[in-house]
Phi, psi and omega in degrees: 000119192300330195252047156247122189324164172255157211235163181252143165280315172259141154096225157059224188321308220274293183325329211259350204253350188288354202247022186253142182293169193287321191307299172323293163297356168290290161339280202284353171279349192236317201241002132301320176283351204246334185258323161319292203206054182304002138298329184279123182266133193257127178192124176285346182259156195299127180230203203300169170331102157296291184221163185208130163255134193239137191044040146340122205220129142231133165256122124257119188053204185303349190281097173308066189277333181234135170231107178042056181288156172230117165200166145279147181237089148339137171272125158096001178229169193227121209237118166263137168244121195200132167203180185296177196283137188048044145285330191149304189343294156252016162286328193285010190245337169276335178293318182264358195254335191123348205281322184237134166266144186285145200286000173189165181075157158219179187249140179233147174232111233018049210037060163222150206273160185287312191084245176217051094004091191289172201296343203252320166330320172257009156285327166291338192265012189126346153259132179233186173203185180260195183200147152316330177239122180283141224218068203267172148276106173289014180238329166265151180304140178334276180327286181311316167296335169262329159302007184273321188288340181303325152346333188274305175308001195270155156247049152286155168257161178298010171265298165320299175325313226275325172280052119055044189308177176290325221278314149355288190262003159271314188298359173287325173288291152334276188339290190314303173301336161322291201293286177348298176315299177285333166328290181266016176247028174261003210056026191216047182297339195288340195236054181281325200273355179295134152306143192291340177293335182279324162283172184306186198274318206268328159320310182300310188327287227292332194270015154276312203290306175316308179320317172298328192274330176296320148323351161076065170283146160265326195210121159238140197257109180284140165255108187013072176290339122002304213293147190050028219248149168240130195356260235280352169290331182284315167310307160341289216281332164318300186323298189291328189287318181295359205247312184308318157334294179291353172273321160121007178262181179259122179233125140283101235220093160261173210179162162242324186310119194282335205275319181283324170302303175310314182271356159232353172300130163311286183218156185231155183250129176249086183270208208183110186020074179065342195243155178244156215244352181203165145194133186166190213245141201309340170288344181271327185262307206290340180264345153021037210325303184305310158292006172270320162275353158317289168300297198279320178099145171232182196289139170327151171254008150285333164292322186283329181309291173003282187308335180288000000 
């Protein structure tokens, strides 16, 4: 990409940021948030209805994955969705996304329905998401993989482009400062200039998630953002999740991990063979009778006769 900036590999932001006073870093920490997403009004606190699904239905062939699920997503909170392997989990994030339309109910976004709504659309109106398997350009650069999601936001038409107009090349420009911008506040400004097949495993997360965050999501949606994470990576991403949160975003987050869901979560959604089966704020799910057996599984009541 001719107009990406040369990135220092070692050293550059991250050096500059270990020798800045707490004051300096606050400052230059507002005006990272301020290049990220200079439209966006940032408040954190939990408000009204975002997104909602109501009776939610998915079929294939004879196979029930989702049944007439219902729930809601707060503005400004980070909502878990979790249940056992074939629960439901990520058909319902597909279900919201564009990837499948539900065979009956529908998902609204700020009350208005998704509809037949195609995938890059609803990505325009405000949900982006992650994938369980990352899902990178690996041949293109850290920097170059988040203009690319900035791109959903540009209005050039495709003439302008190819005549390389002024409007172009400032949003093009935008675009780069942006992408820089999600770069360092995902913490990984030092490898902008790296190919993504070339970082480390928890670098590739953090740059989907940035990719994700350029596109200007109202809900950004995690998929086992975990998965291959080891204890102390996982405390990282509580961390990133509360700081992306705190930035003024909305997250939907599934997960297996019980420990990282409970310790970063608001209110949690539980499903259970397509249907859900719990919802409540996480001290409320973990003592759960239904979910604990959901989880943990219980005795057979020939086994408990047994025992007797």
């Amino acid at each position: 990409m001719s107009d990406t900036p040369e990135v220092e590999p070692e050293g550059g932001i991250v050096a500059e940021l270990e020798h800045m006073t707490e004051a300096e870093r606050a400052a230059h920490e507002a005006e990272v948030a301020e290049a990220v997403a200079p439209d966006r009004e940032i408040a954190v606190e939990v408000g009204d209805t975002l997104l909602e699904l109501r009776d939610v239905t998915m079929r294939f062939g004879g196979l029930v994955a989702m049944d007439s699920v219902s729930f809601s997503i707060k503005r400004g909170e980070i909502l878990g969705l979790i249940g056992p392997n074939g629960a439901g989990k990520t058909t319902c994030f597909n279900a919201m996304t564009g990837v499948y339309r539900p065979t009956s109910g529908q998902v609204l976004l700020e009350d208005r329905p998704l509809g037949r709504a195609k995938r890059h659309q609803i990505t325009h109106r405000g949900i982006a998401r992650t994938f369980q398997n990352i899902r990178l350009f690996g041949e293109m650069t850290a920097l170059e993989n988040v203009v690319v999601g900035a791109d959903a936001r540009h209005q050039t038409s495709v003439v302008g482009a190819l005549l390389r107009l002024p409007r172009h090349h400032r949003e093009e420009r935008e675009a780069i400062d942006r992408a820089m911008a999600l770069l360092e506040f995902m913490g990984i400004a030092d490898r902008a200039a790296d190919k993504a097949k070339n970082l480390p495993y928890g670098y590739q997360r953090r740059l989907e998630i940035a990719r994700a965050l350029a596109t200007e999501p109202k809900l950004l949606c995690l998929d086992e953002p975990a998965a291959g994470f080891n204890p102390a990576e996982k405390d990282e991403l509580m961390g990133l999740i509360r700081k992306i949160r705190d930035d003024g975003y909305t997250v939907l987050l599934i997960e297996h991990d019980m420990r990282l869901v409970m310790g970063v979560t608001d209110r949690i959604v539980v499903l259970e063979f397509g249907k859900k089966i719990a919802e409540g704020l996480p001290a409320e799910i973990r003592d759960n009778p239904a979910v604990i057996a959901a989880y943990l599984g219980v005795p057979d009541e020939e086994d408990t006769d047994g025992a007797a």
